[in-house]
Every structure is written in structure tokens, then in C-alpha cells.
TORLO-569002 format. One line per 8 residues: number of its first residue (from 1); for each residue y, z negated, x of C-alpha. Coordinates in pm, whole numbers, always signed. Layout:
N
NUM	Y:Z:X  ... .
END
This chain:
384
1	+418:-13462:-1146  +731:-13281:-1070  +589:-13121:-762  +284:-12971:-962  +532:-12870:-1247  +756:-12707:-973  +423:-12565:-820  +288:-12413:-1120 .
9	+645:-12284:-1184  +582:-12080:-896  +276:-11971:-977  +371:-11833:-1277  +688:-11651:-1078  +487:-11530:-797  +195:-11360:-1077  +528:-11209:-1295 .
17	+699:-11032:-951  +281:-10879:-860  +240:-10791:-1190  +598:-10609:-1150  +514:-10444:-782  +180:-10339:-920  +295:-10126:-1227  +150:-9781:-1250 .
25	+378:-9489:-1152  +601:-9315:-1434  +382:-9075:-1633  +548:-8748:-1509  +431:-8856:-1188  +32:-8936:-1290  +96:-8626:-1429  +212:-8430:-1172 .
33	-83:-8642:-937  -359:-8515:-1145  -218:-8140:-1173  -224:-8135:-810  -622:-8269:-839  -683:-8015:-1148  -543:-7752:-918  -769:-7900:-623 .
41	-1056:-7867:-864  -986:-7538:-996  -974:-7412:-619  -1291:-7557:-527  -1461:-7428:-849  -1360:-7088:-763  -1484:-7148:-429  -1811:-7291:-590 .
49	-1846:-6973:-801  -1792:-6739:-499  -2060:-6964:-325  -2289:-6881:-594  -2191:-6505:-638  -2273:-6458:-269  -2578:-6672:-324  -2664:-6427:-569 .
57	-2599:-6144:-344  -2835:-6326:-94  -3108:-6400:-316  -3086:-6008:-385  -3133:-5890:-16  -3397:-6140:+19  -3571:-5962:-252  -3466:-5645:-122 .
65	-3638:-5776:+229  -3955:-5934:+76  -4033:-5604:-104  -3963:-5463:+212  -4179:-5637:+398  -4455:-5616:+104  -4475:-5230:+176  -4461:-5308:+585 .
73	-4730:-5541:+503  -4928:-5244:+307  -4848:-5010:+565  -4961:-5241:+817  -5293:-5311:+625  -5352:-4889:+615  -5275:-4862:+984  -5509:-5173:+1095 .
81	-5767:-4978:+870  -5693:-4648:+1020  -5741:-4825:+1378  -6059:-4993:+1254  -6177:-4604:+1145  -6094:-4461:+1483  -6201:-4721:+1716  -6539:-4666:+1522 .
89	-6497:-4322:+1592  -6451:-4325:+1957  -6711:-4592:+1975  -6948:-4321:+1809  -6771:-4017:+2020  -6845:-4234:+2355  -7230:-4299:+2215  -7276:-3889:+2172 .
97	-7102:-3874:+2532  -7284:-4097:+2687  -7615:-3925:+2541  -7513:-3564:+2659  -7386:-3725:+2958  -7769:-3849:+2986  -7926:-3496:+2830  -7713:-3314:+3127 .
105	-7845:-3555:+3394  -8188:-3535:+3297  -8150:-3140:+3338  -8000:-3184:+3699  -8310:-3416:+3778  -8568:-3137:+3663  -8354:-2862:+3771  -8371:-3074:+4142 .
113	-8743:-3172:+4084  -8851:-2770:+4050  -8803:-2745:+4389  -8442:-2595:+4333  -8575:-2228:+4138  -8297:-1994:+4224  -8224:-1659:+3949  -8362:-1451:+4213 .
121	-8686:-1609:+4201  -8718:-1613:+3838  -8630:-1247:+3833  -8892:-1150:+4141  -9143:-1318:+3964  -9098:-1126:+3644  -9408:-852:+3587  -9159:-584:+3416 .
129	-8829:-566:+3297  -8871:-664:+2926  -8991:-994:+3130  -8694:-995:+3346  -8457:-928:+3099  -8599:-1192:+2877  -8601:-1413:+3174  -8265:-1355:+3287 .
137	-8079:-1380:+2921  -8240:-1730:+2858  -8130:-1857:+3210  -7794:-1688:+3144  -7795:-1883:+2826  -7885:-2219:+2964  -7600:-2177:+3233  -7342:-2109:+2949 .
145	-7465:-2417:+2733  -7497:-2647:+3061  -7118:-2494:+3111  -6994:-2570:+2740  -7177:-2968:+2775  -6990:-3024:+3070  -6640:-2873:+2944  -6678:-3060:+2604 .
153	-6798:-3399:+2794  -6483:-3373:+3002  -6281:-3262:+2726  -6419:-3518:+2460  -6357:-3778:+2739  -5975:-3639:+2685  -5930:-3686:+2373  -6084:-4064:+2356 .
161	-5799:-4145:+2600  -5539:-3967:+2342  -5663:-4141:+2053  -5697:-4495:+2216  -5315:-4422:+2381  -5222:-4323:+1987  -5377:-4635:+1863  -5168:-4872:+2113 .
169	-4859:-4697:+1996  -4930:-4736:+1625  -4969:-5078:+1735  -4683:-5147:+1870  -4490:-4974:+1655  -4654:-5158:+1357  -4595:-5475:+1525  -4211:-5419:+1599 .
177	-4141:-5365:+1210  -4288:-5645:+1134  -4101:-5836:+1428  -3754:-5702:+1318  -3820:-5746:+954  -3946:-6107:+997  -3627:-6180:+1207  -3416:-6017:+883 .
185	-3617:-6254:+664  -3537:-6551:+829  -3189:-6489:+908  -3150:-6447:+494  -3320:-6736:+415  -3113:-6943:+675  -2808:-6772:+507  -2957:-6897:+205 .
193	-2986:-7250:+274  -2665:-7296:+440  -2516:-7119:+126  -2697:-7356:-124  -2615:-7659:+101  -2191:-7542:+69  -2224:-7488:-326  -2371:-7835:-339 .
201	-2137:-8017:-117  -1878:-7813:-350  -2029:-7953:-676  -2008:-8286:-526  -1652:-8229:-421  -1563:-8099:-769  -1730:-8410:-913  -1501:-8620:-740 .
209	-1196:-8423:-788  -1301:-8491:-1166  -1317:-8870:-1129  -1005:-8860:-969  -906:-8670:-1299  -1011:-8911:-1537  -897:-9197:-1340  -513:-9037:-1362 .
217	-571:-8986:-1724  -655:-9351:-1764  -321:-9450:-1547  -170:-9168:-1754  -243:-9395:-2061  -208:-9687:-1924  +149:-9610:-1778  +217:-9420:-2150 .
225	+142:-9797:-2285  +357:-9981:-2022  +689:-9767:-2044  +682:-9828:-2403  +643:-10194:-2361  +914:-10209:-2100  +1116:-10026:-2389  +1015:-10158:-2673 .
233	+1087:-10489:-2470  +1432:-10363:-2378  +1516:-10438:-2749  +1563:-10121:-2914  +1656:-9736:-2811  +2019:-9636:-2772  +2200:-9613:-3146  +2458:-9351:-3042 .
241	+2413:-8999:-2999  +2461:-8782:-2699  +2729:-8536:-2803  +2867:-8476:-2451  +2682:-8167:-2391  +2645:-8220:-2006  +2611:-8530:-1783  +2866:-8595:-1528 .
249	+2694:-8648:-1209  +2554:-9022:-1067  +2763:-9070:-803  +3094:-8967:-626  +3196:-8599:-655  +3242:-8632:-231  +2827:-8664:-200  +2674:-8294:-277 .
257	+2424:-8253:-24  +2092:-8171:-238  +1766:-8290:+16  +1531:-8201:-230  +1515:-7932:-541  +1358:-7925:-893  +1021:-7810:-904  +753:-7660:-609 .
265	+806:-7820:-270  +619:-7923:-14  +550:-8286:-13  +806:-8500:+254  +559:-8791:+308  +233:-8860:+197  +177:-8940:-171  +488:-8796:-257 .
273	+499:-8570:-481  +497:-8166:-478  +581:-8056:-834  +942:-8225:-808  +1051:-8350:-1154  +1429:-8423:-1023  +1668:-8338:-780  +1700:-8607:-418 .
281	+2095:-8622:-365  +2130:-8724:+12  +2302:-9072:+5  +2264:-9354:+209  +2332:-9703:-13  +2617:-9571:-234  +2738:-9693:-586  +2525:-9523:-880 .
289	+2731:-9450:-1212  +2586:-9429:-1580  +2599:-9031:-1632  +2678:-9089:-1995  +2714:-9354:-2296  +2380:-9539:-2329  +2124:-9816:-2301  +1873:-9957:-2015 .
297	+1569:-9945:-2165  +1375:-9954:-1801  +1533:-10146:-1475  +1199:-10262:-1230  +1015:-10120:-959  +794:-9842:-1037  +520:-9743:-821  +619:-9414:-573 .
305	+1000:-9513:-712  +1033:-9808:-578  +1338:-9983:-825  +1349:-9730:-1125  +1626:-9753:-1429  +1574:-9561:-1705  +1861:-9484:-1944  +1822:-9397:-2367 .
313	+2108:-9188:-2423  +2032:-9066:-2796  +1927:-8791:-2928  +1642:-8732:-2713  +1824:-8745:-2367  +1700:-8935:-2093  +1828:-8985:-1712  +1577:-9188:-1485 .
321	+1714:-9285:-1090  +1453:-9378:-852  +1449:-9545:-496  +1742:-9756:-567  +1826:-10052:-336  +2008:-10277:-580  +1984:-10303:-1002  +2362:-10393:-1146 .
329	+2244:-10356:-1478  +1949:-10501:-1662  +1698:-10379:-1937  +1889:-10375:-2284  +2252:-10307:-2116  +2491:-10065:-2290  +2639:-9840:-2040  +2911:-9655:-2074 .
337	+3005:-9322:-1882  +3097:-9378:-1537  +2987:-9728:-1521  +2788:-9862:-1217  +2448:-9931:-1296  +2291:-9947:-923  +2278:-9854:-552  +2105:-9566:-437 .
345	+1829:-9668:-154  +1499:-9630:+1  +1243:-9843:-195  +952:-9652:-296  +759:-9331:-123  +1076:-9222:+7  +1098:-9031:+415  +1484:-9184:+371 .
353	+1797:-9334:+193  +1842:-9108:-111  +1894:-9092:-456  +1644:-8929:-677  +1754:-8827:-1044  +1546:-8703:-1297  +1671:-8561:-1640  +1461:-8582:-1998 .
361	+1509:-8353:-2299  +1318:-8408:-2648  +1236:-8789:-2624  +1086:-9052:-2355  +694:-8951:-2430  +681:-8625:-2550  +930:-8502:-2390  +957:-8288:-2070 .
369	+1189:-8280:-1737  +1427:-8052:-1640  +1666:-7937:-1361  +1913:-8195:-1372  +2169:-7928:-1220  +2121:-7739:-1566  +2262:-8059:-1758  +2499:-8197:-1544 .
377	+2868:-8135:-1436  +2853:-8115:-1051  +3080:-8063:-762  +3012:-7741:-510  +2641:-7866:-374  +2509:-7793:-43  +2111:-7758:+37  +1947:-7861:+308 .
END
């Protein structure tokens, strides 16, 4: 019975220090998370809108194209028409040839058949010179029009070349604007789809960025409900007042090396964070004192702080130290100026042995940080 009393004992234990490990991260810090996804959203929605705005522009040379190609089309129609018209024409032009060609060959055979009649003889055989003269003006005429066939078969044969060598260049000119502007077509439209394929893996990414959002708003709340547990547990807010005007700093005036400012930074280590609510004083397991009169109202480990102590100091002041390696004071402790309340560490998302101190003004929850340098007596600081 003892054993399973003993057991269960540690049961119990074991659950309490998870439950402990497994607290959400201080709210400044869920809020700082999801700014940094807002801002991750915000940059991907402009990026989504630019998609779209160059989808837009897209969209508009494709309509530009297919408009273009309409009237290609159009003129492509008229020229195919205009080919149709003179093919029919040289097919009729090369039915009229052929025929003179036939008229002029049937003329040769007679011509050849009459026993090959000479001027002279038609003129010797005339019986006067009205005769002769008639004789001689309708051979002269027949010579001119057999002259005039053969000049406009050979020059009709001329111009059916010209027109068939026109109609294979009106081909292939027709057929190269519609080559290049089909090429144009499809490159847009490929440009298209790629475009719409980036704005949709954008919406997708901005959906998720906004999940990520609402699930730091519900650790935001969550957390909001916890830290007032853990003080409402501690028994009561400090019932002094902070009068002092400035803090004195944490630890020993001989440790002023600052690691990491208030505010904008780049991250040190992953999940760290890059809006900085505090200042990291570089310290390697040194005593940490009570920067004023007080009370613990927080003294656990706290996600991405690792062992976190909160102090009330009245009137709306607040000084948080994160990453600490020992507690020396519990929740509900009075502290008094100077006294020793920890020892600074490396628990938590920390790249080393530091301490990290964070300064409230205006109350625990409603509140806001600020520089910690602003509010606190310190000796000559060096950055690095």
C-alpha cells in the first residue's frame, strides 16, 4: 500500500513539473511571435496582390494578342480569298492561252498545208493593184495579229509566273504572322498559368500564415489566463509603491557588457525572438539582485525563458529576468532592493549564459515594455 501511495505520489509530481515545462511563453513574446507572422502575412499579401496586378496586366496583353490575332485571322481569311480569286484567274488566263496557243497552231498547220504561199505569190497572182493592195494589207494584217498572239501568249505566260510567285509570298508571309503571333499567344498564356499557379500557392501560404495567427492569439489568451493565475496564486500584488524613480541595475556594477539591445535585431538562434522586449547583459552564472522593493508574483520556467521571475513593484512597474540557472526566491516573496533573487544562466532559447531583463510600465496586462536602460541606474555599458 505504501509503495502505490509513494507511486501515485509521483505521479502526481511528475504531471505538476510537465505541466510546469509545458507553460506557454510570456505574452509579449506570443506577441512579438505572431507580429513577426502578421508581418510574414502582410508580405506575402502584397506579394499576392502584385501577383494579381501582373495577372491583370497579362490577362490584358492576352486580349491585346487575341484581338490581334482576330484581325490576322481576318486578314488571313481576305488573303486565302484573294488567292482563291487569282488562282481562278490564272486557271482561266492558262484556258484562253492554251486556246490561242491552239488557234496559232492551227494557223501554222494551214499556213504549212497551202503548200507554204509566199507574199510574192499572193501579190503575182493579183489581176490589178486594187487586188494587190487589198491582198497585201490583209496579209500584212494577219502577220501583225499572228505577231501580237504570239507576244501576248509569251507575255501572258509572264505574268501567270508573277502572279503564282506573288501568291507563294502572300503565303508565306500570311503564314509567318500567324506563326509568330501563335508563339506570342502561347508564351502569354504560359505566363498566365504559371502566374495563377504563384497567386494560389500565395493564398495558400497566406492561409497558413493566418492559422498560425489565430493559433498565437489563442496562446496569447491562454498565456494572458496563466500569468494571472501564477499571480493571482502568488497571493496578492505588491502593496508598496515604486517611488524610486529608476531601478538600480540586476547585477554587479563590474558586468556591463550589453549582448543584445531593446527592440529590432536579428534573431541569435532559432525561435528566438527579433522584436527584443529587454536588454541580454553578458554574464555567465552570476548572483541576480531585486532592482527595487517588491513582490514575486512569477518564479517557474517559461517557455523560450527557460526559469522566469517576475517582480510587482507597485504602481504599475514590473521587472521580468529570464534564462536564469537557479530561483533564490519563490512566488509571494517580498524583496527588497539589492536582494538576491536568482542566478543568471542558460535555460531557455538562449545561444549562451546571459541574463535577459525586461522592464514593464502601466501594469502586468495592459501594459507595455520598455528599454530597461531608460529606467535603470547603470554603470558605463559596452556593446557587443
Amino acid at each position: 500500500m505504501n509503495k502505490k501511495i509513494i507511486s501515485f505520489i509521483a505521479i502526481i509530481l511528475l504531471l505538476l513539473a510537465y505541466t510546469n515545462n509545458c507553460i506557454a511563453a510570456s505574452i509579449s513574446e506570443l506577441n512579438e511571435q505572431k507580429e513577426q507572422a502578421q508581418d510574414q502575412k502582410d508580405q506575402v499579401t502584397e506579394q499576392r496582390e502584385n501577383a494579381e496586378s501582373e495577372l491583370d496586366k497579362i490577362n490584358a496583353q492576352i486580349s491585346g494578342i487575341e484581338s490581334e490575332i482576330f484581325s490576322l485571322q481576318k486578314q488571313l481569311d481576305e488573303l486565302n480569298s484573294s488567292i482563291s480569286q487569282k488562282e481562278q484567274e490564272i486557271a482561266d488566263k492558262q484556258a484562253e492561252l492554251e486556246h490561242k496557243e491552239e488557234l496559232l497552231k492551227t494557223r501554222m498547220v494551214a499556213m504549212y498545208k497551202g503548200g507554204g504561199t509566199t507574199y510574192l505569190d499572193v501579190l503575182l497572182g493579183s489581176s490589178n493593184y486594187i487586188e494587190m493592195y487589198t491582198k497585201y494589207n490583209a496579209i500584212q494584217t494577219i502577220a501583225e495579229k499572228d505577231t501580237e498572239l504570239i507576244n501576248e501568249v509569251s507575255e501572258q505566260k509572264k505574268n501567270i509566273e508573277n502572279e503564282k510567285q506573288e501568291l507563294e509570298n502572300n503565303k508565306a508571309q500570311v503564314e509567318s504572322i500567324k506563326s509568330e503571333t501563335d508563339a506570342k499567344n502561347a508564351e502569354l498564356k504560359a505566363a498566365k498559368v504559371a502566374k495563377q499557379s504563384t497567386i494560389s500557392n500565395l493564398s495558400a501560404e497566406e492561409q497558413a500564415l493566418q492559422k498560425k495567427i489565430d493559433e498565437f492569439e489563442a496562446a496569447i489568451e491562454k498565456a494572458q489566463q496563466e500569468i494571472a493565475d501564477a499571480a493571482n496564486n502568488s497571493g496578492g500584488g505588491y502593496e508598496g509603491s515604486f517611488s524610486g524613480g529608476r531601478f538600480e541595475w540586476p547585477i554587479s556594477y563590474s558586468y556591463n557588457r550589453i549582448t543584445s539591445i531593446f527592440g529590432n535585431r536579428t534573431a541569435p538562434t532559432a525561435g528566438a525572438s527579433t522584436n527584443h522586449g529587454a536588454i541580454d547583459i553578458g554574464v555567465s552564472y552570476v548572483p541576480v539582485y531585486a532592482p527595487a522593493n517588491g513582490k514575486v508574483i512569477i518564479a517557474q520556467y517559461v517557455s523560450g525563458y527557460g526559469n522566469y521571475i517576475m517582480i510587482d513593484h507597485g504602481s504599475g512597474y514590473y521587472t521580468a529576468f529570464g534564462h536564469l540557472s537557479q530561483f533564490k526566491v519563490s512566488v509571494g516573496t517580498v524583496v527588497s532592493t539589492g536582494q538576491q533573487i536568482a542566478v543568471s544562466g542558460n535555460t531557455g532559447i538562449s545561444t549562451g549564459p546571459h541574463l535577459h531583463y525586461e522592464v514593464y510600465v502601466g501594469g502586468r496586462s495592459k501594459g507595455y515594455r520598455v528599454d530597461p536602460l531608460s529606467y535603470t541606474n547603470h554603470p558605463s555599458l559596452i556593446y557587443s
